[in-house]
C-alpha positions as a Markdown table, in Angstrom:
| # | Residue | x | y | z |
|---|---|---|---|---|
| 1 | Unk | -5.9 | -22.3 | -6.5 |
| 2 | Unk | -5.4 | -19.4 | -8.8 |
| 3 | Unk | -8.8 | -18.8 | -8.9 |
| 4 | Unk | -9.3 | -18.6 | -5.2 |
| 5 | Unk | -6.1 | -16.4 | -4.8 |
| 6 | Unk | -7.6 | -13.5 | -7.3 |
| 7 | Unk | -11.2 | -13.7 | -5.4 |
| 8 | Unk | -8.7 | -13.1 | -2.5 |
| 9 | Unk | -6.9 | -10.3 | -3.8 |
| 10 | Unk | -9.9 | -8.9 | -5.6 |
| 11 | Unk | -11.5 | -8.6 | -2.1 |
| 12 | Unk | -8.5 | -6.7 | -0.5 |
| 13 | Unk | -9.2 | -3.2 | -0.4 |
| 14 | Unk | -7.8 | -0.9 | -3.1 |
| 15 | Unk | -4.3 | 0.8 | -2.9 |
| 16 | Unk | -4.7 | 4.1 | -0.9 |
| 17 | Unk | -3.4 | 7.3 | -2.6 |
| 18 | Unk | -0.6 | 7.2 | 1.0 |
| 19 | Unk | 0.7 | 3.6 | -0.4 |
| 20 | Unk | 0.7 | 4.7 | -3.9 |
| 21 | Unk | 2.5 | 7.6 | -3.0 |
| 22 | Unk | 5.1 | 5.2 | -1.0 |
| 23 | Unk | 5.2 | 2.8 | -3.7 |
| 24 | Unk | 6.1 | 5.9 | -6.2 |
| 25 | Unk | 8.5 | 6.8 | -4.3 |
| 26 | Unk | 10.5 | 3.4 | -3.9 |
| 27 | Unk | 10.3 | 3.3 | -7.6 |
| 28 | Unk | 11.5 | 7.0 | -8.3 |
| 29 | Unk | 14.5 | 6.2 | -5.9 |
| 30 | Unk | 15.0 | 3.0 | -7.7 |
| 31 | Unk | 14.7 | 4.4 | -11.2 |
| 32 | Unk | 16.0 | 7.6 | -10.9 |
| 33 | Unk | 19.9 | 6.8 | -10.8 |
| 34 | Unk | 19.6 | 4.2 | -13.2 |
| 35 | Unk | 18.6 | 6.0 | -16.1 |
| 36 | Unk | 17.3 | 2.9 | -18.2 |
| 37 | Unk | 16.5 | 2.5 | -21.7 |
| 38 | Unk | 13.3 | 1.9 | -22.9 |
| 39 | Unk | 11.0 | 1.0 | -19.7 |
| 40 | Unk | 7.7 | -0.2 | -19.6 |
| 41 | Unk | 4.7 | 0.8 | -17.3 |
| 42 | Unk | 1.4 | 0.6 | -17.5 |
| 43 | Unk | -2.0 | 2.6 | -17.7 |
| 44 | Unk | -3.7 | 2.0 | -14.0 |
| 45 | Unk | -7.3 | 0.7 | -13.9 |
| 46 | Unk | -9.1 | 2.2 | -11.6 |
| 47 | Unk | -8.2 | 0.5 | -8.3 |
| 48 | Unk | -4.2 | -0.5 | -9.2 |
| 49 | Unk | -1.2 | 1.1 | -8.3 |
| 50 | Unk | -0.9 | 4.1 | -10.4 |
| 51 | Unk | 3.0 | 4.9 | -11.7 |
| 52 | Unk | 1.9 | 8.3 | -13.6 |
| 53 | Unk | 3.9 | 10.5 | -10.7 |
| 54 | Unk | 6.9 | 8.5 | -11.4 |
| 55 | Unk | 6.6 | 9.2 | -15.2 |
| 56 | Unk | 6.0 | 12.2 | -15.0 |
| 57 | Unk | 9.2 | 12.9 | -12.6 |
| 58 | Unk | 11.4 | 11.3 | -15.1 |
| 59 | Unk | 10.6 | 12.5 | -18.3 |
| 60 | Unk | 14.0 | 11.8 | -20.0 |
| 61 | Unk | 13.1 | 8.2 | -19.7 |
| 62 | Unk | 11.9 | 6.8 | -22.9 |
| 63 | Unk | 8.4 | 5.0 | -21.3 |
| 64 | Unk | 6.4 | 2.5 | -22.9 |
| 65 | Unk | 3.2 | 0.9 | -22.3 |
| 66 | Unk | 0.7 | -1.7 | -23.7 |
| 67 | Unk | -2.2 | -1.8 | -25.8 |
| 68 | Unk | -4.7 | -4.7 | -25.2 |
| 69 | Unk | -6.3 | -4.8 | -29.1 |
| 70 | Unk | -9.8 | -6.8 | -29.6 |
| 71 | Unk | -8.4 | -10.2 | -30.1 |
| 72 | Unk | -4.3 | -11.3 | -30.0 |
| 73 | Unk | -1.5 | -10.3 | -27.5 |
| 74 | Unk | -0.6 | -7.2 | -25.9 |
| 75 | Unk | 1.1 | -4.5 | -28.3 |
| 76 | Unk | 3.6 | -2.1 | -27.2 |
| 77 | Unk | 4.0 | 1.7 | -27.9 |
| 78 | Unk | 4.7 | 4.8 | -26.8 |
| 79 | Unk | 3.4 | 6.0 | -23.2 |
| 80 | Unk | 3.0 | 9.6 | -24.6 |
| 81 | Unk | 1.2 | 8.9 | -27.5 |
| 82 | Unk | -3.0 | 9.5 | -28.0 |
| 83 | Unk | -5.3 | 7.1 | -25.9 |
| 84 | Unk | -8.4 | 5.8 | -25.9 |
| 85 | Unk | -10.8 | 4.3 | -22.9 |
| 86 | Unk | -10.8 | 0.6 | -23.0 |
| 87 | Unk | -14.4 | -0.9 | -22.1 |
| 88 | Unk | -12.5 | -2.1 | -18.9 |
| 89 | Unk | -12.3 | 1.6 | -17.8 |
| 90 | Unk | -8.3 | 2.0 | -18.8 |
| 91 | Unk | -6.8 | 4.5 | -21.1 |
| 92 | Unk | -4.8 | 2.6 | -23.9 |
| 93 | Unk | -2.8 | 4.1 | -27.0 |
| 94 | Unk | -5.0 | 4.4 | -29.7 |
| 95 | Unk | -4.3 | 1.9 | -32.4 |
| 96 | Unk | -3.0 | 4.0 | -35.2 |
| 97 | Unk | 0.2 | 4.4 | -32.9 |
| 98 | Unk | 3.2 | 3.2 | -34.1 |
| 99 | Unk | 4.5 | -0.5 | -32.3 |
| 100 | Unk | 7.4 | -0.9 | -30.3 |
| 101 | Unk | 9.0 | -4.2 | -30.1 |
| 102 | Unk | 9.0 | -5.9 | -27.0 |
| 103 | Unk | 12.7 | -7.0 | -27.6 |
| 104 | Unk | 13.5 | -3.3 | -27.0 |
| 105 | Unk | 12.3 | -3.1 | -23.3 |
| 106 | Unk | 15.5 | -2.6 | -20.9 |
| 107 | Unk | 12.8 | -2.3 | -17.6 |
| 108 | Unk | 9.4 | -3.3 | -17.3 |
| 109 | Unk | 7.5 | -2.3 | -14.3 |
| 110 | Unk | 4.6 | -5.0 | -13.9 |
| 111 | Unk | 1.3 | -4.9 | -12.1 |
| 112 | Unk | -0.5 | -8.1 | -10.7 |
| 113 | Unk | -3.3 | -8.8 | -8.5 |
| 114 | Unk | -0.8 | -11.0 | -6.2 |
| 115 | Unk | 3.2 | -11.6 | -6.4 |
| 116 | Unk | 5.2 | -14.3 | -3.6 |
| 117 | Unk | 8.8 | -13.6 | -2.6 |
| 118 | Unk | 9.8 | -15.4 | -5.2 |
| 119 | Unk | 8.8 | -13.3 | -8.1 |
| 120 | Unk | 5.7 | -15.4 | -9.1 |
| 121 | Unk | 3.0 | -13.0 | -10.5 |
| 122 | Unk | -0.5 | -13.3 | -10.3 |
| 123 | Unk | -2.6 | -11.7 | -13.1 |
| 124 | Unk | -6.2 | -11.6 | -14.4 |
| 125 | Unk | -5.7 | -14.8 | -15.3 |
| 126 | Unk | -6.0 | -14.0 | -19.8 |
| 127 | Unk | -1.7 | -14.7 | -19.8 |
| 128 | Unk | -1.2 | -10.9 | -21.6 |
| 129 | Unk | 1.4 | -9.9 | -19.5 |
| 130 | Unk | 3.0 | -13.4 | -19.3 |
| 131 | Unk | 3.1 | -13.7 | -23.3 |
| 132 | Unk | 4.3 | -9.9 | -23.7 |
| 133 | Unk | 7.6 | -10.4 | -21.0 |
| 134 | Unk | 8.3 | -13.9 | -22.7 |
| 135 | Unk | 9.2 | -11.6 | -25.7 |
| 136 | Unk | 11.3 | -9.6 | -23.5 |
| 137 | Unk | 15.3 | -9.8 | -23.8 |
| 138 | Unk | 17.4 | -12.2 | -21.7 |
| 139 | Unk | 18.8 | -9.0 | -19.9 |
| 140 | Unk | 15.9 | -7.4 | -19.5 |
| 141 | Unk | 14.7 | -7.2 | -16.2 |
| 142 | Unk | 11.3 | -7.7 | -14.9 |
| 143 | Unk | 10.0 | -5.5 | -11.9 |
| 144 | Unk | 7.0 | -6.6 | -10.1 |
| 145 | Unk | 5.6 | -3.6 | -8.3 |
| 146 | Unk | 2.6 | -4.2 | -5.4 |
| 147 | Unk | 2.4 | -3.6 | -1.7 |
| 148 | Unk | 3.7 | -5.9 | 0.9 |
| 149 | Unk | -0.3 | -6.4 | 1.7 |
| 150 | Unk | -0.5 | -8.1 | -1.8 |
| 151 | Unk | 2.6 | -10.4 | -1.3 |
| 152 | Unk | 1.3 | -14.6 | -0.7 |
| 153 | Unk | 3.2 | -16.8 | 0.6 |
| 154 | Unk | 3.3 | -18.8 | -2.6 |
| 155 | Unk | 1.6 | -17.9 | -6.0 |
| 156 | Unk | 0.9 | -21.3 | -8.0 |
| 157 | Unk | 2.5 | -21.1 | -11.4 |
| 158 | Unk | 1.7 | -22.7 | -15.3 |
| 159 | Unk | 4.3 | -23.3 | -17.7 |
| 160 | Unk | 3.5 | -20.0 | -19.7 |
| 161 | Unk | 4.0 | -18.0 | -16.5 |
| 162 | Unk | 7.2 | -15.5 | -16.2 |
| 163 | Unk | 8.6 | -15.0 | -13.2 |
| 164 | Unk | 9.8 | -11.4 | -12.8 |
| 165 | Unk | 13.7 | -10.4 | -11.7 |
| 166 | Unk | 12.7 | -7.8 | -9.1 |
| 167 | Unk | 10.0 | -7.0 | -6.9 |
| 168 | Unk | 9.1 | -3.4 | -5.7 |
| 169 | Unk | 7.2 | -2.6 | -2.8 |
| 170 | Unk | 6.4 | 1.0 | -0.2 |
| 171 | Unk | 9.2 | -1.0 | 1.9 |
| 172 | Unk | 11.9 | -1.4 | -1.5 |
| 173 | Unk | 13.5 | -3.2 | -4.0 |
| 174 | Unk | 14.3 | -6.9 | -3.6 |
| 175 | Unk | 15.7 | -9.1 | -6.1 |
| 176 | Unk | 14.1 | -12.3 | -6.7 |
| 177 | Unk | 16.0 | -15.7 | -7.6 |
């Protein structure tokens, strides 16, 4: 079933730079008053949402993202630190960067290929993401972002898989049970 959802999603055309732009803006308005700790994002590959405006527009915000080394589980560092071009075409912090544990992560903004009302994510299917926000803290909440043209009705789920605590769309924030 998973399988046949990405094929799905993979065939769905690409985030437009008008829904990006919408989707920036629901997170900026989300965001914005909040002032959060430590918040995670990531590096878009090509055709994902891309949350650079929104870092860039709230640069008091101490923003983290991932590194996706050879072999082992995402790493966490620094958004502003130097990068390097993964072989799948995204920039990543070079590995001489300095980690940030997980456990510090107040906000993390999540990408997926698919997410359902309830908060269930869809990924690339390699559990990265899931085994990263598993080391996240209890009160650390877990924000989903997509378009409402990526919501399923139901996204299958594995016992390693997170649910997230939010969801973020162009049309807003929802919390998820």
């Amino acid at each position: 079933m998973k399988d046949r959802l990405r094929a799905e999603a993979r065939g769905r055309p690409p985030p437009t730079p008008a829904e990006s732009g919408r989707v920036c803006q629901q997170v900026l308005g989300w965001l914005a008053p909040r002032r959060p700790g430590p918040t995670l994002v990531w590096m878009a590959l090509p055709g994902e949402l891309d949350l650079e405006p929104v870092v860039a527009r709230l640069p008091t915000i101490e923003w983290l993202t991932t590194r996706t080394p050879p072999t082992g589980p995402l790493t966490v560092h620094p958004y502003h630190s130097p990068v390097e071009l993964h072989r799948f075409g995204f920039h990543q912090p070079v590995a001489s960067v300095p980690e940030v544990r997980p456990a510090r992560i107040e906000v993390a903004l999540v990408p997926g290929l698919m997410f359902d009302t309830r908060g269930r994510r869809l990924g690339r299917g390699k559990s990265y993401y899931d085994g990263l926000l598993a080391g996240l803290s209890a009160n650390a909440l877990r924000v989903g972002v997509t378009l409402e043209r990526l919501m399923a009705d139901i996204v299958p789920v594995e016992p390693h898989d997170v649910a997230m605590t939010h969801l973020i769309t162009e049309n807003g924030l929802r919390e998820v049970a």
